[in-house]
C-alpha positions in Angstrom: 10.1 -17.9 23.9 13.6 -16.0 23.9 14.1 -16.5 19.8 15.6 -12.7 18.6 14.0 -11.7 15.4 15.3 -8.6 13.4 13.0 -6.7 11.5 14.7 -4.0 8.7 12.2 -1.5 8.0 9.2 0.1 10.3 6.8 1.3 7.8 3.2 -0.1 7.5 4.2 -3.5 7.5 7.6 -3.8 9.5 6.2 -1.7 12.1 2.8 -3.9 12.8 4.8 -7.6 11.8 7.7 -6.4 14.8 4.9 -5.3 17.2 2.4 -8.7 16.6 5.6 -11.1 16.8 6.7 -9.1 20.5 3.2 -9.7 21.7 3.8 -13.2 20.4 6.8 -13.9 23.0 9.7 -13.0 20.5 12.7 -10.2 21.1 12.3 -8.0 18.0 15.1 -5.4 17.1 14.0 -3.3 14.4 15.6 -1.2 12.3 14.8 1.9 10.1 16.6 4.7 8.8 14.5 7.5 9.9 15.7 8.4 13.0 12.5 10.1 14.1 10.7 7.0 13.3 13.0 5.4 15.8 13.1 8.0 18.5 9.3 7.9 18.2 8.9 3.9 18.6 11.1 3.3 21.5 9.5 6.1 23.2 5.9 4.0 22.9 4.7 5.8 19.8 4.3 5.2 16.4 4.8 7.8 12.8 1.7 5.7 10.9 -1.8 5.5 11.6 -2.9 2.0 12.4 -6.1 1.3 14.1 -5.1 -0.5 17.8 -0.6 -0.2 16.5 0.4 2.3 18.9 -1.6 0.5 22.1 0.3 -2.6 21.0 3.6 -1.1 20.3 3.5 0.9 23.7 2.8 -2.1 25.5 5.4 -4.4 23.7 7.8 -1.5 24.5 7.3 -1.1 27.9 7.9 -4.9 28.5 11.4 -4.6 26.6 10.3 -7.1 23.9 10.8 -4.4 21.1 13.3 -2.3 20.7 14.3 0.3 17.2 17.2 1.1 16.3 19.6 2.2 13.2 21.8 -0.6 12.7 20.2 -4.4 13.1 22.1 -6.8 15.5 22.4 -10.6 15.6 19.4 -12.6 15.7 17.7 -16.0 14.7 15.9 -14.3 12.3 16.0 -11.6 9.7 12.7 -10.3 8.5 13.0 -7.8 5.3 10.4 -5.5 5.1 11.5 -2.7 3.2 9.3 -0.9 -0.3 10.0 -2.0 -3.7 9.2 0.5 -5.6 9.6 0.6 -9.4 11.8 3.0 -11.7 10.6 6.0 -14.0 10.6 3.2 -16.8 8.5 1.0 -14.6 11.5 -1.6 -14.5 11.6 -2.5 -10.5 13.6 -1.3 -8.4 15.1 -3.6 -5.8 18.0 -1.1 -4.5 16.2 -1.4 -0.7 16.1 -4.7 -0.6 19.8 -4.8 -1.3 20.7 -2.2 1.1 18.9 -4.1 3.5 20.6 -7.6 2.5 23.9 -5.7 2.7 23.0 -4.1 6.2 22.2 -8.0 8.1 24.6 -9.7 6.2 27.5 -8.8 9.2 25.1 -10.1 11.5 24.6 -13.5 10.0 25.4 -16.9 11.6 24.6 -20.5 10.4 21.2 -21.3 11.1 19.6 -18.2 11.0 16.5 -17.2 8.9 16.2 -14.9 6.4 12.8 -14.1 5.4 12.0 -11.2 2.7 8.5 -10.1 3.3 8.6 -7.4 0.8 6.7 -7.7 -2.4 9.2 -8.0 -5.1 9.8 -10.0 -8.4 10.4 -13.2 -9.4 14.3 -14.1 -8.3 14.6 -11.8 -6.2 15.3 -13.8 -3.3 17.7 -15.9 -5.2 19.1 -12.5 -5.3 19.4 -12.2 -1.7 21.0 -15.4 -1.5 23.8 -14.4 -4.2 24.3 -11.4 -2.4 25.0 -12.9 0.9 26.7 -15.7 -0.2 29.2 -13.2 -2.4 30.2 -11.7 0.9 29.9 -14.7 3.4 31.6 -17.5 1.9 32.0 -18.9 5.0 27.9 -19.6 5.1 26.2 -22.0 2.6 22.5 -22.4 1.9 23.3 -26.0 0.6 21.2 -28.6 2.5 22.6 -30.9 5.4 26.2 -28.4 5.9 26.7 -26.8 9.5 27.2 -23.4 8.3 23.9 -23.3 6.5 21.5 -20.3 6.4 17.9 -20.6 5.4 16.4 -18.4 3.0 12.3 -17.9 2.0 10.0 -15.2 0.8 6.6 -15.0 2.7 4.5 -11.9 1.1 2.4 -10.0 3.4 -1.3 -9.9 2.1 -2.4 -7.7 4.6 -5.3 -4.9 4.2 -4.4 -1.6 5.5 -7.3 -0.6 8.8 -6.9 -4.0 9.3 -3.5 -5.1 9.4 -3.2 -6.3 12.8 -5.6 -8.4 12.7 -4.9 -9.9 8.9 -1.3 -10.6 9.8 -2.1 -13.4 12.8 -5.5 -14.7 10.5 -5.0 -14.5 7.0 -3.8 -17.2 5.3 0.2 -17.2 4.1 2.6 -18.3 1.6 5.8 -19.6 2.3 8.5 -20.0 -0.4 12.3 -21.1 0.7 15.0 -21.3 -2.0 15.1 -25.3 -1.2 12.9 -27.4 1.3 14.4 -27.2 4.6 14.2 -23.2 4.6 10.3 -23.6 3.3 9.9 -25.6 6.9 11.9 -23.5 9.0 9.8 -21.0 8.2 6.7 -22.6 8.4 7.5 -23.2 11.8 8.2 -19.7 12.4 4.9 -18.0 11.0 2.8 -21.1 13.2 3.9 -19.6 16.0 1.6 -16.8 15.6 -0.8 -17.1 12.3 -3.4 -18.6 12.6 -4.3 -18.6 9.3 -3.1 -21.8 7.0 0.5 -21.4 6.2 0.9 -22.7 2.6 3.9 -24.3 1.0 5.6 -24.0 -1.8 9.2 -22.5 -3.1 10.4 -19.0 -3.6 9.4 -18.0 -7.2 6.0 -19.2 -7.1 5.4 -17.4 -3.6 6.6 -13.9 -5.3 5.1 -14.7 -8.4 1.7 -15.5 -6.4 1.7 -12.2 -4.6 2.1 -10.4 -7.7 -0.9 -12.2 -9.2 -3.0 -11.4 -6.8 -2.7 -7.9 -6.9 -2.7 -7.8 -10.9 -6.5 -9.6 -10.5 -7.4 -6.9 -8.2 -6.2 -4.3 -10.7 -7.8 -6.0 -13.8 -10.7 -6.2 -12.3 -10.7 -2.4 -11.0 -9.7 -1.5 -14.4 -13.1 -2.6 -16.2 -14.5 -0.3 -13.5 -12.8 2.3 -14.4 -13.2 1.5 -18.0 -17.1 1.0 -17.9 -17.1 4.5 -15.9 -15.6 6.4 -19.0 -18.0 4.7 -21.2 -20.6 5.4 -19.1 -19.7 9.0 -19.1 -19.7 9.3 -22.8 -23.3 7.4 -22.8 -24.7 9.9 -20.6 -25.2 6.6 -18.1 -24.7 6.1 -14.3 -22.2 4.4 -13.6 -23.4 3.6 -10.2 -26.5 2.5 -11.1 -25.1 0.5 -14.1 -23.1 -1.8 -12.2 -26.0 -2.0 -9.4 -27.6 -3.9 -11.5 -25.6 -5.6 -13.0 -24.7 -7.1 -10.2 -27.7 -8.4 -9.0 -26.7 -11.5 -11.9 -25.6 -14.4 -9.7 -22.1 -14.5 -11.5 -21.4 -11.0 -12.0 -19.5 -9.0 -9.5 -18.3 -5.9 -11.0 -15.9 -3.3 -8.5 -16.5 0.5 -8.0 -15.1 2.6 -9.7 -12.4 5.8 -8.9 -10.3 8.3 -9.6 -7.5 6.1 -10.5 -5.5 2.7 -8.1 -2.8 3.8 -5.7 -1.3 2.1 -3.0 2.0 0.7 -2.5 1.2 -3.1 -4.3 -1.7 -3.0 -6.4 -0.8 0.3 -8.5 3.0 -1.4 -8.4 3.1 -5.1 -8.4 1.4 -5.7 -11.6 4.8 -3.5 -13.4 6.8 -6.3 -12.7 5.2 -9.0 -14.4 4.9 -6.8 -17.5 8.6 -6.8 -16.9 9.2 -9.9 -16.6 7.0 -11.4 -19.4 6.0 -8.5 -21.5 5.1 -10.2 -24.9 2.6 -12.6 -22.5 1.5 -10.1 -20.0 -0.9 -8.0 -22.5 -4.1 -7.4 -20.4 -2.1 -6.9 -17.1 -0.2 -4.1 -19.3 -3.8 -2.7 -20.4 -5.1 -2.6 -17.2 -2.3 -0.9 -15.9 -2.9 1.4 -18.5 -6.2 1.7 -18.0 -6.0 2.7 -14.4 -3.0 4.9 -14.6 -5.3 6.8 -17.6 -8.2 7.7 -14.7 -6.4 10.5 -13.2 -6.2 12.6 -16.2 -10.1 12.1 -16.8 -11.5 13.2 -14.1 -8.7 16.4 -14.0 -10.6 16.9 -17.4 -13.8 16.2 -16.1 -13.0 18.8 -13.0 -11.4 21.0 -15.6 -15.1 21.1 -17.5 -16.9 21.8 -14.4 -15.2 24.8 -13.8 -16.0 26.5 -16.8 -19.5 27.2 -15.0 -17.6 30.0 -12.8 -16.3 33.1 -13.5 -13.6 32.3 -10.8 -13.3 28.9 -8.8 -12.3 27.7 -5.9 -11.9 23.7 -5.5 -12.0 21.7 -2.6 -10.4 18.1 -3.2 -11.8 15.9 -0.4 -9.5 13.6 0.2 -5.8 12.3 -0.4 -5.1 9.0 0.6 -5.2 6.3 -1.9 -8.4 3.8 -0.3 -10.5 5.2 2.1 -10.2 5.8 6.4 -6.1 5.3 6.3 -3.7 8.2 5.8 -1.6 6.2 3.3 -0.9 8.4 0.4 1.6 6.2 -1.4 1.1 6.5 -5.3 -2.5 8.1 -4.5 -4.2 9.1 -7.5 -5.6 11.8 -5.6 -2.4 13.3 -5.1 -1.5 12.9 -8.6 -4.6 15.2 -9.3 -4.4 17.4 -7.2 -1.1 18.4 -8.3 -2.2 18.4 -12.0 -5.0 20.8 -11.2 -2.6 23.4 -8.9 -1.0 23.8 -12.4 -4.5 25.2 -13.9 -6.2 27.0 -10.5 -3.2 28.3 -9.1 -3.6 28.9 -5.3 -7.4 28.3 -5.7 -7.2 24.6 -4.0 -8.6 23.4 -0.8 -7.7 19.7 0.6 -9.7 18.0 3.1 -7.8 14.9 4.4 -9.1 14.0 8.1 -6.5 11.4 8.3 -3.4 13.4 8.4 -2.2 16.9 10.3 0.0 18.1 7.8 0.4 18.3 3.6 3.1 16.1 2.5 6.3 18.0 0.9 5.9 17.1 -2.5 2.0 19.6 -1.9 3.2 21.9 0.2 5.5 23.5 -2.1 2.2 23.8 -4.5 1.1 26.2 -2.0 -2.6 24.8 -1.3 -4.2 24.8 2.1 -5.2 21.5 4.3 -8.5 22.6 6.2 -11.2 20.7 7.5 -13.5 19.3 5.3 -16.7 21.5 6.3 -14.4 24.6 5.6 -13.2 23.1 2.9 -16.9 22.6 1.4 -18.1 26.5 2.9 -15.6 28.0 0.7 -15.4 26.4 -2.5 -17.8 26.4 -5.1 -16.8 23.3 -6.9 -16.6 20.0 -4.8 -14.2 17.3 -5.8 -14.5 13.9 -3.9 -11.7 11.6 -4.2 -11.8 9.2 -1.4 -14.9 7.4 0.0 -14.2 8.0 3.4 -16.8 7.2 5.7 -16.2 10.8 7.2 -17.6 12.2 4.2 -20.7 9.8 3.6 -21.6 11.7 6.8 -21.4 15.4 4.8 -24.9 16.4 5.1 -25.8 17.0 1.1 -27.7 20.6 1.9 -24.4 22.0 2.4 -23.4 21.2 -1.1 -27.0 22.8 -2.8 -25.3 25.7 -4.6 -22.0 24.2 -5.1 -20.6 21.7 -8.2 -19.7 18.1 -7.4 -17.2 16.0 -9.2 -17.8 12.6 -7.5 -15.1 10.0 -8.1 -16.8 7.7 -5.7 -20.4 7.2 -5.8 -21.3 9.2 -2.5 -23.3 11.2 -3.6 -26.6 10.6 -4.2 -29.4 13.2 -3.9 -30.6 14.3 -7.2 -30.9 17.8 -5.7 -27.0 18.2 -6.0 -25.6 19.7 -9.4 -23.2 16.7 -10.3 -21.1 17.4 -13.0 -20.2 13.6 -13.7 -20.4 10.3 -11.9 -16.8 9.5 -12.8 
C-alpha cells in the first residue's frame, strides 16, 4: 500500500491513529506544533503514555513508514486530529480545527480526503469545507467534477489504556458532507478496522459522538448525585448502589470526585450550545458533575478540622485511573483549591507521571511517591482508583484520616471521614 496519509496533531489520538495506519501499510506524515513532541517521535519515542505506543511507533519509525514534522505535506489523505476545547463561557471553541484546516489547505489536490477526527459540534465540518473552498476555488466538493475533494467526520471513540487496540476493533461512524465522501472513507477506515464501519452523513456523525458522551455523563451525574445524598443521609454510597444493582435492570455507575477528560467533561457543552432550551438534563448533569469538586474540597476541608496542623496527601491526578492524562481532571481542580487553604502543606502521589504540570508547580506542592506521600501526612485524600493504590496495604493508613473519592477503601478499621 503506498497511499500518503497526513495526520495534524500527535496527542493521544493523532499519535496512536498515525502509528496503527503505518503498521497498516500507509506513509503517514504527521504534524504537531511541539517541536519536542516531534524531535521525540522521529527519534522512536513518544511524549504520552500509552500502553504498547512507543514499541509500535519505534518500529513504524525505523521502517520509514512515519515520519513528524511541523508543516504537513501533500498526501491522499488529511486526518484532523487536533482538541476542541470549549471557551470560559462554555461556547466551543473550534480555533484548532481551523488552524489546522488553514495549515493542509496548500497541500490539497482533487481527490484527496479530508477526514476530521476531532470531536466537535454539529457543522463543523461544513465549516471545514467553507473554509477550504474560500481559499481554493479551484477545488469543489460538488459530486461527479474532476477537481473534487471529499470531506467526512469519523469521531474516535476510543478508551484511553486501550486505544490501540479500540482504534482497529471498535466499531466507527462515518459521516461525509454528501455520499461519495461517506464511501471514500469507508473504504479508508476498512483497510484497518475491524470493527463495523457505520454510515451516515456529517451532522449526525458529530452529533452522535456528542451523545454518547452526554449519556456517559448523565449517567455519572446520578452517581455523583446519589453520593451527596448519601452523605447527608449518613448512607454508604458504596454499599447503596451495590445493591441496588443486584435488580436485573438497574446499573448504577461509581461515583467520584468530579468527570474530567478531554470528551466526556466537554462534549456535552456543545449540545447545551447548540439547543439550550431542549438540552435541560444534559445542562443539569453537567452541573451536577462540575458541582463534585467543590464537595469533596468541603468534605477534605471538614476533615481537617481534627488536627491542630495538617498535612494532606492527594493520591492521585489524572482524570480516570492507570493513564497520566490530566486534561480537565477534577483532581487537579482540587488540589489547587485546597493549596489556597493549606498552603505548602500538600503532598501528590501520581505514579503515572515524573513531573507536576506547570499550572501545580507554581502552587509550590511536592510530587513524591505514594508511600511517602501516605508516611507523612496525616489526612489521606484519594482521588483516582488506580490499581496502584488498591494495592496500599490499609495498616499504613490506621492513624491517619481518609477522604475516599473512590470506594477503595474498605476496612472499617480506617477513620473515613466520608465516602464521597
Amino acid at each position: 500500500m503506498d497511499k500518503k496519509v497526513c495526520i495534524i496533531g500527535l496527542g493521544y489520538i493523532g499519535l496512536p491513529t498515525a502509528a496503527v495506519l503505518a503498521n497498516n501499510g500507509f506513509l503517514v506524515h504527521g504534524v504537531d506544533v511541539n517541536e519536542k513532541a516531534v524531535n521525540l517521535i522521529n527519534n522512536g519515542q513518544i511524549h504520552i503514555y500509552e500502553p504498547d505506543l512507543e514499541n509500535v511507533v519505534q518500529k513504524v519509525v525505523s521502517e520509514g513508514r512515519l515520519r513528524a514534522d511541523k508543516k504537513p505535506e501533500k498526501a491522499d489523505i488529511f486526518i484532523l486530529a487536533v482538541p476542541t476545547p470549549f471557551k470560559d463561557d462554555h461556547k466551543p471553541d473550534l480555533a484548532f480545527v481551523e488552524s489546522a484546516t488553514t495549515s493542509i489547505i496548500p497541500y490539497l489536490e482533487p481527490g484527496n480526503l479530508i477526514i476530521l477526527e476531532s470531536t466537535s459540534p454539529v457543522g463543523t465540518t461544513e465549516k471545514i469545507v467553507e473554509w477550504i473552498l474560500n481559499e481554493r476555488t479551484d477545488l469543489s466538493v460538488d459530486e461527479n467534477k474532476s477537481n473534487q475533494i471529499f470531506v467526512s467526520h469519523c469521531p474516535e471513540r476510543v478508551l484511553p489504556g486501550k486505544i490501540l487496540k479500540e482504534l482497529i476493533e471498535n466499531d466507527r461512524i462515518v459521516g461525509g458532507i454528501n455520499k461519495v465522501s461517506t464511501e471514500k472513507t469507508v473504504e479508508f477506515y476498512e483497510t484497518f478496522v475491524k470493527g463495523k464501519v457505520l454510515q451516515t452523513n456529517a451532522r449526525t456523525a458529530e452529533l452522535s459522538k456528542l451523545t454518547e458522551n452526554s449519556y456517559r455523563d448523565v449517567n455519572i451525574a446520578f452517581a455523583n448525585e446519589l453520593s451527596m445524598i448519601c452523605d447527608d443521609l449518613k448512607i454508604d454510597v458504596w454499599e447503596l448502589i451495590k445493591l441496588a444493582n443486584h435488580h436485573p435492570r438497574v446499573n448504577i455507575l461509581q461515583p467520584g470526585p468530579g468527570v474530567g477528560g478531554h470528551c466526556i467533561a466537554v462534549d456535552p457543552w456543545f449540545i447545551v450550545d447548540a439547543a439550550p432550551e431542549k438540552s435541560k438534563l444534559i445542562h443539569t448533569a453537567r452541573k451536577v458533575n462540575d458541582s463534585k469538586p467543590l464537595f469533596v474540597i468541603n468534605k477534605v476541608k471538614e476533615a481537617a478540622n481534627n488536627f491542630k496542623s495538617t498535612t494532606i496527601a492527594c493520591l492521585g491526578l489524572s482524570f480516570k485511573a492507570n493513564i497520566d492524562d490530566l486534561r480537565e481532571s477534577p483532581a487537579v481542580e482540587i488540589v489547587k483549591e485546597l493549596t489556597k487553604e493549606f498552603n505548602h502543606n500538600i503532598l501528590i502521589a501520581e505514579p503515572h507521571i515524573s513531573e507536576l504540570p506547570s499550572s501545580l508547580n507554581e502552587l509550590n506542592v511536592n510530587l513524591v511517591s505514594t508511600e511517602e506521600a501516605i508516611k507523612q501526612a496525616n489526612l489521606i485524600v484519594l482521588l483516582v482508583d488506580h490499581d496502584y493504590f488498591k494495592l496500599i496495604d490499609e495498616f499504613d493508613l490506621h492513624d491517619k484520616i481518609v477522604v475516599d473519592t473512590r470506594g477503595i477503601t474498605n476496612n472499617q478499621s480506617i477513620k473515613v471521614a466520608s465516602f464521597t
